[in-house]
Backbone as ProteinMPNN parsed JSONL, in Angstrom:
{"seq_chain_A": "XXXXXXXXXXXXXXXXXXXXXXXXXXXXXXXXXXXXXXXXXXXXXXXXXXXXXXXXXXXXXXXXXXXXXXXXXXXXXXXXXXXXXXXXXXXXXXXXXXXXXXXXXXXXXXXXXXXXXXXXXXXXXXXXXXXXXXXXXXXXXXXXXXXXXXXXXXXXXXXXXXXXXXXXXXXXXXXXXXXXXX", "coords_chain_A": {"N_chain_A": [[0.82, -1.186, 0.0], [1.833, 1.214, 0.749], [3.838, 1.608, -1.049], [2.174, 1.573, -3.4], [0.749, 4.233, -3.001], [3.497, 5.8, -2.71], [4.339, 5.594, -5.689], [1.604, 6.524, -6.958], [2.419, 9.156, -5.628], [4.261, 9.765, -7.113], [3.862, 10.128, -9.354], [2.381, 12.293, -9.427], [3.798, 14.157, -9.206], [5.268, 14.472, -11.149], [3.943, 14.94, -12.792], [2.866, 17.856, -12.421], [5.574, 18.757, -12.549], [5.694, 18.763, -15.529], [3.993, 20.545, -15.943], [4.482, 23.27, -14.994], [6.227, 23.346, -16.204], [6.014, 23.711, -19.543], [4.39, 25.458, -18.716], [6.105, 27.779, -18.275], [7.589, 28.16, -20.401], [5.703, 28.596, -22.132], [5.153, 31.062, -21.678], [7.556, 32.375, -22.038], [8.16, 32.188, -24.912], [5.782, 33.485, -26.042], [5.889, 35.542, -24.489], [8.285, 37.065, -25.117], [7.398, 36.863, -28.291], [5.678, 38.67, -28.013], [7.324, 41.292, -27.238], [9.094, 41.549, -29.402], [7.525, 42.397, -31.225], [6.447, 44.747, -30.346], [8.977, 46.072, -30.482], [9.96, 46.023, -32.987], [7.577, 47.396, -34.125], [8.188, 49.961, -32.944], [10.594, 50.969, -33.7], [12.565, 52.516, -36.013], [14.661, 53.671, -38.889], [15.05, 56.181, -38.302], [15.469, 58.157, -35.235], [13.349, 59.991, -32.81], [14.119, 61.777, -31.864], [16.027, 62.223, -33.702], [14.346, 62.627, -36.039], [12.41, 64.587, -34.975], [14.766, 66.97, -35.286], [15.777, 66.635, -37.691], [13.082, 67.744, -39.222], [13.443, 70.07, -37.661], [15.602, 71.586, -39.075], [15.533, 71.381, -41.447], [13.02, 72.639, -42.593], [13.398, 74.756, -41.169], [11.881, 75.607, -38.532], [10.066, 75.359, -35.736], [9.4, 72.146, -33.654], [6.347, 71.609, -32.421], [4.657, 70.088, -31.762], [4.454, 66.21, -31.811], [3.915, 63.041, -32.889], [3.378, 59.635, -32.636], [2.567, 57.959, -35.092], [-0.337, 55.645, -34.391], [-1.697, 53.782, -36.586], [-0.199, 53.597, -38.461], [2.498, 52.647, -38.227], [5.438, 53.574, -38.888], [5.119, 56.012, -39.525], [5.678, 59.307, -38.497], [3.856, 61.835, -37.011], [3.913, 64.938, -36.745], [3.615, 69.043, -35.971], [4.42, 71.606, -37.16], [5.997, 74.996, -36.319], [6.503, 77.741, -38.074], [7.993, 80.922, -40.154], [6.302, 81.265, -42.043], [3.793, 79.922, -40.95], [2.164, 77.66, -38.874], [2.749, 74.215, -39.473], [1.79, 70.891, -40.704], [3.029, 67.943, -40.587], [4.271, 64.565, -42.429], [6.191, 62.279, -42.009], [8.088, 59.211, -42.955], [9.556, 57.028, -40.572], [11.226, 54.98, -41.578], [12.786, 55.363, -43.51], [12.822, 58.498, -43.329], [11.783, 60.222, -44.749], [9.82, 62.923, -45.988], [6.6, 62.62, -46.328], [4.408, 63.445, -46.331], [3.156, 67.559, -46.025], [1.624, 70.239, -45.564], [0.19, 73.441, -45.075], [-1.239, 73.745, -41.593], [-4.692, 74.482, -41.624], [-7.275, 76.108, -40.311], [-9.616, 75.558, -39.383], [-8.716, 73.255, -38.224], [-8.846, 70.5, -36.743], [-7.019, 69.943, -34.729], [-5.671, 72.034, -33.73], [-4.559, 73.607, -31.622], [-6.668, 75.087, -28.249], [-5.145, 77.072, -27.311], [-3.299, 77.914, -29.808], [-5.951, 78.693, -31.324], [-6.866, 81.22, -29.623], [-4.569, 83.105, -29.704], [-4.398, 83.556, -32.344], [-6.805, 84.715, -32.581], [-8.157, 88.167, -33.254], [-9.861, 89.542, -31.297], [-11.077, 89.663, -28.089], [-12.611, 87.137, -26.309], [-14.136, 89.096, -24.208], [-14.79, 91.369, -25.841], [-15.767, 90.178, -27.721], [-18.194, 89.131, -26.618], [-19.829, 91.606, -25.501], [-19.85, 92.812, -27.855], [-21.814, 91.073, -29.208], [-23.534, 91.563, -27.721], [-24.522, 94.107, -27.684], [-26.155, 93.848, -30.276], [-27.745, 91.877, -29.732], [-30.048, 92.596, -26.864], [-29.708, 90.99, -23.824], [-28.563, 88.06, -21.999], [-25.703, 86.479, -21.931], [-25.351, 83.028, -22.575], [-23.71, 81.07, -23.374], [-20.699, 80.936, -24.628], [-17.784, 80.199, -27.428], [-14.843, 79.779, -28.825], [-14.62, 79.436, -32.265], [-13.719, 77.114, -34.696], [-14.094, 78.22, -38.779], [-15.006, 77.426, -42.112], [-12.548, 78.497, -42.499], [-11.775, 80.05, -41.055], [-11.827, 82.359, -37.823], [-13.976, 82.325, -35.44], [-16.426, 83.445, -32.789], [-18.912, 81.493, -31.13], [-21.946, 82.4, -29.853], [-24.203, 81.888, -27.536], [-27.227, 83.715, -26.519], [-29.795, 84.572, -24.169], [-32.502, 85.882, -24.248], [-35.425, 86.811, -22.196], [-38.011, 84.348, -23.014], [-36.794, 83.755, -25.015], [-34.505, 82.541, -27.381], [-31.13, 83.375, -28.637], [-28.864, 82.486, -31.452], [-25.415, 84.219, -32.069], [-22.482, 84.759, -33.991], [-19.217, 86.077, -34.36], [-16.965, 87.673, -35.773], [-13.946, 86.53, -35.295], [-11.505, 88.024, -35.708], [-12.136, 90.456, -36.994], [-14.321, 91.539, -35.774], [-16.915, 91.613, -36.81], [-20.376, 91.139, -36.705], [-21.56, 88.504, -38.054], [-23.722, 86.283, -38.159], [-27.024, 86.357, -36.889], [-29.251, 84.924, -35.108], [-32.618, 83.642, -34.19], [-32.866, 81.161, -32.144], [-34.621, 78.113, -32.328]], "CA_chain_A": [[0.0, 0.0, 0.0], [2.426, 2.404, 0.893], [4.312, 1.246, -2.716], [1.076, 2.046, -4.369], [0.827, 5.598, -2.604], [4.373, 6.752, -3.279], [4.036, 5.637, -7.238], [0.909, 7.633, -7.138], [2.448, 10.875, -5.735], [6.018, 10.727, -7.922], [2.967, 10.756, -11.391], [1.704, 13.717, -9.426], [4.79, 15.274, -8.435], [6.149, 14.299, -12.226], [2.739, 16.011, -14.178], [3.167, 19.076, -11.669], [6.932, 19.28, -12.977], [5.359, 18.896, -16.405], [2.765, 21.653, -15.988], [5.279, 23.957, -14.327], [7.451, 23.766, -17.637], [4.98, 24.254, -20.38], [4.241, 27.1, -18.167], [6.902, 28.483, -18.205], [8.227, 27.783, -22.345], [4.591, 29.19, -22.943], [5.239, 32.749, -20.831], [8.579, 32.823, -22.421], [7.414, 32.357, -25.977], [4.539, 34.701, -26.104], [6.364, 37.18, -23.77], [9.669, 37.705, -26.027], [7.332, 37.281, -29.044], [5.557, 40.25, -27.914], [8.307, 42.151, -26.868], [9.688, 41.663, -30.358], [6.365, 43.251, -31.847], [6.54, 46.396, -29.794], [10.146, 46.233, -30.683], [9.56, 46.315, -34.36], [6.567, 48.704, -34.499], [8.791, 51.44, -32.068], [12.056, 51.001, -34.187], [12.396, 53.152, -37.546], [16.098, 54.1, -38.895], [15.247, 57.455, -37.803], [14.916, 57.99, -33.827], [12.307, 60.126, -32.76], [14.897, 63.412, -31.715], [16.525, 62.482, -35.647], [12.95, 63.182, -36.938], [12.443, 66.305, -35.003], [15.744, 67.812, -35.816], [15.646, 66.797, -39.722], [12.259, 68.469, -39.824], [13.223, 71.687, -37.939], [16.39, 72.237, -39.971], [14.513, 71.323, -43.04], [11.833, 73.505, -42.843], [13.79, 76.384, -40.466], [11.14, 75.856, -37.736], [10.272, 74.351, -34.573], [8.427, 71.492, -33.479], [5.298, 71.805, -31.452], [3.472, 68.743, -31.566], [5.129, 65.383, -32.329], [3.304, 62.115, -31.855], [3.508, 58.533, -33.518], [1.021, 57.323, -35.942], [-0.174, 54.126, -34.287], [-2.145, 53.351, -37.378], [0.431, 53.581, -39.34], [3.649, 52.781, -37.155], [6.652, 53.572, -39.225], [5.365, 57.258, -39.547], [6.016, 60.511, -36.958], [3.103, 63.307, -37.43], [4.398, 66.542, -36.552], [3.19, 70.03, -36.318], [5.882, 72.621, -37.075], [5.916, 76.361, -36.463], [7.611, 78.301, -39.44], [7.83, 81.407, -40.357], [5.067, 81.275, -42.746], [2.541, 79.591, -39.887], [1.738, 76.09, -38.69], [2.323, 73.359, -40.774], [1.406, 69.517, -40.144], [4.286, 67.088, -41.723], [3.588, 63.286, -41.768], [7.752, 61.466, -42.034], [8.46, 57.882, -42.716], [10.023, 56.82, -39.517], [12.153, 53.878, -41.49], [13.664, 56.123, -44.602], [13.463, 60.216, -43.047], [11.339, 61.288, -46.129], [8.66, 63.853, -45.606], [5.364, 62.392, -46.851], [3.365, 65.1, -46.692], [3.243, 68.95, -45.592], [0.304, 70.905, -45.474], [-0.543, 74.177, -43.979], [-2.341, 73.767, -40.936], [-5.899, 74.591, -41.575], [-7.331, 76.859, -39.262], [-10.25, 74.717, -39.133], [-8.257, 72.011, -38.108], [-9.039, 70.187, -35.154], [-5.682, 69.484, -33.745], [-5.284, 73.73, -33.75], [-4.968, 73.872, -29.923], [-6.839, 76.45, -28.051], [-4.109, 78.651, -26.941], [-3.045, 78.569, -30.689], [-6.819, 79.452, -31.5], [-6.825, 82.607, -29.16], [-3.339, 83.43, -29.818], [-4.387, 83.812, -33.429], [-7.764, 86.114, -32.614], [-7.454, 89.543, -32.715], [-10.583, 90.089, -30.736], [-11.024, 88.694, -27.217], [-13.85, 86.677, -25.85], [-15.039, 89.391, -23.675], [-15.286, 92.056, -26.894], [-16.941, 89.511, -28.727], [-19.589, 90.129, -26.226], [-20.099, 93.07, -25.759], [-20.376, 93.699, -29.794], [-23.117, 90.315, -29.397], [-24.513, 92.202, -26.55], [-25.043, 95.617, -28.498], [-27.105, 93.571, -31.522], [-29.067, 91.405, -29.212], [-29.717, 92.31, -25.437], [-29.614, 89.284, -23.228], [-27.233, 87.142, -20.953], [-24.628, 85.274, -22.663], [-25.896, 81.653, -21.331], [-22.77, 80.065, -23.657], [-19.568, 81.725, -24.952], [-16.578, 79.159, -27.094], [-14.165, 80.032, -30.299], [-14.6, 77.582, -32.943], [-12.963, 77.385, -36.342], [-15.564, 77.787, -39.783], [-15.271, 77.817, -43.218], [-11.189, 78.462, -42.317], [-11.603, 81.243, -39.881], [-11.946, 81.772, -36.385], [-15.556, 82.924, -34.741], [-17.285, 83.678, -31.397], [-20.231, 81.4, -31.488], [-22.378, 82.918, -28.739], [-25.879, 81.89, -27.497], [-27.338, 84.633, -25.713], [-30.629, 84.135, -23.544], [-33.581, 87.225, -23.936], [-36.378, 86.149, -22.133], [-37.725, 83.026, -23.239], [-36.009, 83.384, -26.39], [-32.588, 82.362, -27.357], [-30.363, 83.432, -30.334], [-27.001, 82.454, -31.77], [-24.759, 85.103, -32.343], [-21.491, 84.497, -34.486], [-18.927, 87.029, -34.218], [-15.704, 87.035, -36.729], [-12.741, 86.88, -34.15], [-10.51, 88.853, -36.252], [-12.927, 91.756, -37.033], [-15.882, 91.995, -34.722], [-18.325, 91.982, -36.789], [-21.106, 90.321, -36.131], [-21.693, 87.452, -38.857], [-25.082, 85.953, -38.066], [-27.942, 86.55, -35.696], [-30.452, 84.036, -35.414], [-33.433, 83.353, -33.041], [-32.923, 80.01, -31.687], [-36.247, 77.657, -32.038]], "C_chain_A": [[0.871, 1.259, 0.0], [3.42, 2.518, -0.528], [3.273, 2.27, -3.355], [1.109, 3.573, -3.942], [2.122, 6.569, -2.861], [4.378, 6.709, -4.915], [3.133, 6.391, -7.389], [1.457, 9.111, -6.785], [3.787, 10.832, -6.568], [4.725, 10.869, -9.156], [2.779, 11.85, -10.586], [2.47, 14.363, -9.42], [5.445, 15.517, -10.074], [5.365, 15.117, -13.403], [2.992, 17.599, -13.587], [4.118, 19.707, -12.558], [6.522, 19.643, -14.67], [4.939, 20.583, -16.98], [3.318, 22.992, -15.848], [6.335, 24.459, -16.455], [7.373, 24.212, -18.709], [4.488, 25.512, -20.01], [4.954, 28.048, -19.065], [7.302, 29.0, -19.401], [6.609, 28.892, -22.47], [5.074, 31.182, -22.524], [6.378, 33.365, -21.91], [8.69, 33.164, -23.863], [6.363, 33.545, -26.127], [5.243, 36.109, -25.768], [7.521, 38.113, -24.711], [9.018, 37.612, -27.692], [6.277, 38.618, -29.214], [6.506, 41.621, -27.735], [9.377, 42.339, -28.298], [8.874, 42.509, -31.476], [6.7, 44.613, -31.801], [7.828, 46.646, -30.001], [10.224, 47.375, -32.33], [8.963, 47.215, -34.492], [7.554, 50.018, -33.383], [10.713, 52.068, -33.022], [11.741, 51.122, -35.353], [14.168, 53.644, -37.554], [15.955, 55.042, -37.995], [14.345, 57.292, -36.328], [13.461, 59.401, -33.876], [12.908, 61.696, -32.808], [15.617, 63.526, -33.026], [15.396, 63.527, -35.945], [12.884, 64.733, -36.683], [13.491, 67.205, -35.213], [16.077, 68.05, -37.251], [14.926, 67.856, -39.602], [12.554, 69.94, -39.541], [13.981, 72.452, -38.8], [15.936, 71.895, -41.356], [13.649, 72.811, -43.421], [11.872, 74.71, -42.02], [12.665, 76.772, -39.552], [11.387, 75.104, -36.17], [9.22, 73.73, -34.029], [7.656, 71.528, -32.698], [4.71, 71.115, -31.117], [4.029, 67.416, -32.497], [4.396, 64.139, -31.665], [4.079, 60.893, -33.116], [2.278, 57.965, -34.155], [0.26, 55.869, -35.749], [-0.731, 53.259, -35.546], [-1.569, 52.741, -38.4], [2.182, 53.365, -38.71], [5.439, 53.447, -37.913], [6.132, 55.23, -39.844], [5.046, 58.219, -38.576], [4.813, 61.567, -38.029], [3.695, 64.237, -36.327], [3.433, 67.73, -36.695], [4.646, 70.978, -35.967], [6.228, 74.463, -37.179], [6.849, 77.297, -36.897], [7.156, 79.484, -39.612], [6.425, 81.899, -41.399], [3.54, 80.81, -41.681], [2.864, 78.105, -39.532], [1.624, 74.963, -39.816], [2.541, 71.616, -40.367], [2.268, 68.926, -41.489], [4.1, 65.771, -41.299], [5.589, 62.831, -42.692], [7.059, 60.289, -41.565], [9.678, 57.644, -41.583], [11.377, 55.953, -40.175], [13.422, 54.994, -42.556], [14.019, 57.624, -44.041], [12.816, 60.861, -44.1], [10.14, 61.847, -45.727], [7.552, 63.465, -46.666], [4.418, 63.346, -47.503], [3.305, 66.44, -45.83], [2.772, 69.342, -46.37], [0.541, 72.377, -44.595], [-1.65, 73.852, -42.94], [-3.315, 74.391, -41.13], [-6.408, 75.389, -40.227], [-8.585, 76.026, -38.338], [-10.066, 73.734, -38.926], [-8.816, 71.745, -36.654], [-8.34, 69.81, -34.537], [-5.37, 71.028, -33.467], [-5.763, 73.878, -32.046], [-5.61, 75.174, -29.668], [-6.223, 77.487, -28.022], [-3.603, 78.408, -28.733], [-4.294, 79.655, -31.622], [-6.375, 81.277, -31.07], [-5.525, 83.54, -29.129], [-4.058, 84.13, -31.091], [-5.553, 85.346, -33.322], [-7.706, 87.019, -31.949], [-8.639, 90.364, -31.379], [-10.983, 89.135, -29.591], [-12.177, 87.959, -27.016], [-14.783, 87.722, -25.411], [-15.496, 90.465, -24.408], [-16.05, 91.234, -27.4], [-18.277, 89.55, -28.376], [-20.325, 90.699, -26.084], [-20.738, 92.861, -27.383], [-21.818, 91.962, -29.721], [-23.683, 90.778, -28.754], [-25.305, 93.211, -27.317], [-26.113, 94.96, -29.906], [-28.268, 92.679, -30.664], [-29.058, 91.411, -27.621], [-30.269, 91.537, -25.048], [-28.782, 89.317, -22.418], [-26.908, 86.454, -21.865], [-25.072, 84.278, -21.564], [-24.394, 80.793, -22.051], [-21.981, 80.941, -24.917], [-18.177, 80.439, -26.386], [-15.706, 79.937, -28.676], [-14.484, 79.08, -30.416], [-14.326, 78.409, -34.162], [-14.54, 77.16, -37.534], [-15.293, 78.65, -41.019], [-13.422, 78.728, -43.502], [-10.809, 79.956, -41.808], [-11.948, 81.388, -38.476], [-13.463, 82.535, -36.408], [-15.805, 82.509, -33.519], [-18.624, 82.77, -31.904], [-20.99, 81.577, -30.009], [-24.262, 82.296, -28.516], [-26.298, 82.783, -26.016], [-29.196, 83.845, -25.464], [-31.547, 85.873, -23.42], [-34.798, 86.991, -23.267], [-36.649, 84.888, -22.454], [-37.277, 82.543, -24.548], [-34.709, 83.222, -26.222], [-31.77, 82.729, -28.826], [-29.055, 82.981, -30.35], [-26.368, 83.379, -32.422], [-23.58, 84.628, -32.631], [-20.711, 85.67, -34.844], [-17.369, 86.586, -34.283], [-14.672, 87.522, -35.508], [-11.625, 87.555, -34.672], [-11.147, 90.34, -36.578], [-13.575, 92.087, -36.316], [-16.861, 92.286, -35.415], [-19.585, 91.108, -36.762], [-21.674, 89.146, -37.86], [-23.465, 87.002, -39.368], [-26.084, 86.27, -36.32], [-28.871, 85.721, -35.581], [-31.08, 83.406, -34.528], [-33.302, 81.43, -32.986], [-34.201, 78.678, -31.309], [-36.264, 76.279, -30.634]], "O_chain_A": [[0.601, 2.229, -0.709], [3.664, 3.644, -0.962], [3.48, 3.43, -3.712], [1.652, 4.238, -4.824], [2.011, 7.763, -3.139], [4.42, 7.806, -5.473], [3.514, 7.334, -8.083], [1.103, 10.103, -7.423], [4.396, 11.894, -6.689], [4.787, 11.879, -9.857], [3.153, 12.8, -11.274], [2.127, 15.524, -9.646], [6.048, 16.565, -10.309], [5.778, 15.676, -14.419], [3.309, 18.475, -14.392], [3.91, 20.738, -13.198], [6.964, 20.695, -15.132], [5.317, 21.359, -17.858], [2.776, 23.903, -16.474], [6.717, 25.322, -17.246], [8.223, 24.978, -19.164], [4.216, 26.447, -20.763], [4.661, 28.739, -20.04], [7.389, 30.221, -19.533], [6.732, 30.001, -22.989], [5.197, 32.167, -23.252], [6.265, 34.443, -22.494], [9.21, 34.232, -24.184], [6.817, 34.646, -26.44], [5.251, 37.204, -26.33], [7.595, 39.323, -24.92], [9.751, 38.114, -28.544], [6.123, 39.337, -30.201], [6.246, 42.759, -28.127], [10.312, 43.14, -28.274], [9.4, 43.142, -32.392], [7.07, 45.4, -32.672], [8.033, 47.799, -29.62], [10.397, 48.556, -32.633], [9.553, 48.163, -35.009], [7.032, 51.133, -33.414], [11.497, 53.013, -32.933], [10.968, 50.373, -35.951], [14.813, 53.906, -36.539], [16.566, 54.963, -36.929], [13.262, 56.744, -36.12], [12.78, 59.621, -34.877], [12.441, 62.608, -33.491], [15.855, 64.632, -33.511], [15.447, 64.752, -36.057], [13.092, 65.695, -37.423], [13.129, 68.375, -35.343], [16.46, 69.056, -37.847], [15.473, 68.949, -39.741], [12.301, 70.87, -40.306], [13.624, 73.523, -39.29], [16.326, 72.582, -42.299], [13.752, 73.674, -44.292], [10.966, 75.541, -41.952], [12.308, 77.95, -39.545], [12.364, 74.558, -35.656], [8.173, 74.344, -33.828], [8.288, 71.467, -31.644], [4.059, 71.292, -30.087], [4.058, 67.51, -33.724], [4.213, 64.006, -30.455], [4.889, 61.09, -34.022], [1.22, 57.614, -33.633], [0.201, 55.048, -36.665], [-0.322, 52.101, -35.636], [-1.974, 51.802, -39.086], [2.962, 54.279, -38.98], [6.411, 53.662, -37.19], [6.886, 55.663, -40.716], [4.125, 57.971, -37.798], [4.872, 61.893, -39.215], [3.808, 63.985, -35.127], [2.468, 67.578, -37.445], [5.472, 71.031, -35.055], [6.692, 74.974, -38.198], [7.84, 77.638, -36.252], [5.959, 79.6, -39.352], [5.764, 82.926, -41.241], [2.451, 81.379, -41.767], [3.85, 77.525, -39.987], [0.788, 74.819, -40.708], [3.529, 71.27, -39.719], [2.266, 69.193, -42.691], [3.821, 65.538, -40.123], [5.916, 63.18, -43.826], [6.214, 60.058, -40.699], [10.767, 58.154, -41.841], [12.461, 56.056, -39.601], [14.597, 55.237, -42.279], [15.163, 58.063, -44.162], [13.183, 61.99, -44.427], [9.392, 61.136, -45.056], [7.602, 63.962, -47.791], [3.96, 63.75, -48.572], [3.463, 66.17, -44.64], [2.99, 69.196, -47.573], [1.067, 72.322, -43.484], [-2.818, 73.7, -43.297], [-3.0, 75.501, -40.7], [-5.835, 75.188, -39.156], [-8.609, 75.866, -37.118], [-10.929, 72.913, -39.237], [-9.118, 72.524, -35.75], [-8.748, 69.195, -33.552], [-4.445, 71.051, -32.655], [-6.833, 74.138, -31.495], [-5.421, 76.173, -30.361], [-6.508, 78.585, -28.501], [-3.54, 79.618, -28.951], [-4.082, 80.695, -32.246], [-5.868, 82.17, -31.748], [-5.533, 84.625, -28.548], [-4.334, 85.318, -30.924], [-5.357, 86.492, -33.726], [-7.43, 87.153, -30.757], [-8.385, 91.384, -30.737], [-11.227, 87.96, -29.865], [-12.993, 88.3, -27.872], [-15.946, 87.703, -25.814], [-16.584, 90.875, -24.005], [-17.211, 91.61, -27.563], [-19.249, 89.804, -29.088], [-21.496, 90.526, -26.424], [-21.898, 92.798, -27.789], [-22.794, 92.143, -30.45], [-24.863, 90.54, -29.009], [-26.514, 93.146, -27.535], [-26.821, 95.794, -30.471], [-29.472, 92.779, -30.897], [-28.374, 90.604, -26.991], [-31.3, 91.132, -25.583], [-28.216, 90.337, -22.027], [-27.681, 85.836, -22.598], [-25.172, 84.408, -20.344], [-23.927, 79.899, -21.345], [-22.532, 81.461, -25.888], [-17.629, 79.671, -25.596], [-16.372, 80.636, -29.439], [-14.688, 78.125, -29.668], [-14.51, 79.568, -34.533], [-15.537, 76.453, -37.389], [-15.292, 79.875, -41.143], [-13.172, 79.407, -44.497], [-9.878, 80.709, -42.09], [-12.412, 80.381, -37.941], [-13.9, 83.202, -37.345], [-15.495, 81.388, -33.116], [-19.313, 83.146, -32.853], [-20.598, 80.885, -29.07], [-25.206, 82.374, -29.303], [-25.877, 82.614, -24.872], [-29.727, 82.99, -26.173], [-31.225, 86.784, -22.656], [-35.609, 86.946, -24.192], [-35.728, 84.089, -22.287], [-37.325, 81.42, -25.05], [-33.956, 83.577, -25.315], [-32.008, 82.214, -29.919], [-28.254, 83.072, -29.42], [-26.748, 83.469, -33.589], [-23.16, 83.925, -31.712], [-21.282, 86.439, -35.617], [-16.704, 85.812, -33.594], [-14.651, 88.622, -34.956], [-10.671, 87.637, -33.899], [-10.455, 91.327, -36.33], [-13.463, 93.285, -36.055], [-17.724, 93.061, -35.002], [-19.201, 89.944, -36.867], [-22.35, 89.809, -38.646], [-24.128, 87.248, -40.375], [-25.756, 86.333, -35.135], [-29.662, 86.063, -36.46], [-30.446, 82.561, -33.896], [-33.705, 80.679, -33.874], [-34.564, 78.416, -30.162], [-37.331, 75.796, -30.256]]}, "name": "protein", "num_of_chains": 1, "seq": "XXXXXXXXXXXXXXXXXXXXXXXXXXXXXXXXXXXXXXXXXXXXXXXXXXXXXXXXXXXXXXXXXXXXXXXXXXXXXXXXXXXXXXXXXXXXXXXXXXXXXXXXXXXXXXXXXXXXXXXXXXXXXXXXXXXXXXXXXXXXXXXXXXXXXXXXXXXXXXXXXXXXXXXXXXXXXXXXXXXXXX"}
């Protein structure tokens, strides 16, 4: 009996050792062929401080916004501020060649705020005012937003139980549209 009981625990002790090892080969496999993935997709000839130094001495600017394209892994999007303005550059990460460059769009939607209000010549709280003087009210909601590749105040003012939207060109002040809100 006691025969029979140690032959039974060395199979258990011997599948254990089994189980343990396959483990292990499996972790090690998977783990280093992930780690060879993220290897691959993060590694392009050009490093990441190459890229941004090609592009600023390229294009005699400086970089402002630098990400990685996960979609696309072997290219760096950029935004680059040049004498001429903002300009969005998409580089192959493996070769260093500039894909594409564009003027940023004003209507872009990567155009951070502070570059928004940087750009308009007229502040939020003028824009007011001059929506105040065409329709009196309370401003209930104030925001810049880009349109049609310019900046604007879009304002909704509150008169009673009416409401209008007021649009108000952030470079001029003048008032755009007026329109009762249904």
């Amino acid at each position: 009996m006691k025969k029979q009981w140690s032959t039974i625990k060395e199979g258990i002790i011997q599948r254990k050792k089994m189980i343990v090892t396959v483990s292990a080969a499996t972790v090690l496999l998977f783990g280093g062929a992930a780690g060879t993935a993220v290897y691959a997709v993060n590694k392009g000839a050009l490093s990441e401080d190459e890229a941004v130094k090609m592009i600023s001495d390229k294009l005699g600017g400086e970089v402002t916004q630098f990400e990685k394209d996960w979609d696309q892994p072997t290219t760096y999007e950029m935004t680059v501020k040049t004498k001429e303005g903002y300009q969005d550059v998409d580089v192959d990460a493996e070769k260093g060649e500039i894909l594409s460059q564009e003027p940023e769009d004003a209507d872009d939607e990567d155009m951070s705020t502070e570059q928004a209000v940087e750009k308009a010549k007229v502040s939020m709280d003028e824009a007011e005012k001059i929506a105040l003087k065409k329709v009196d009210g309370q401003v209930t909601d104030a925001e810049l937003d880009s349109e049609d590749g310019g900046l604007v105040y879009e304002l909704e003012i509150k008169q009673g139980k009416k409401e209008y939207d007021v649009e108000v060109d952030a470079m001029t002040g003048k008032v755009l549209k007026t329109e009762l809100d249904d």
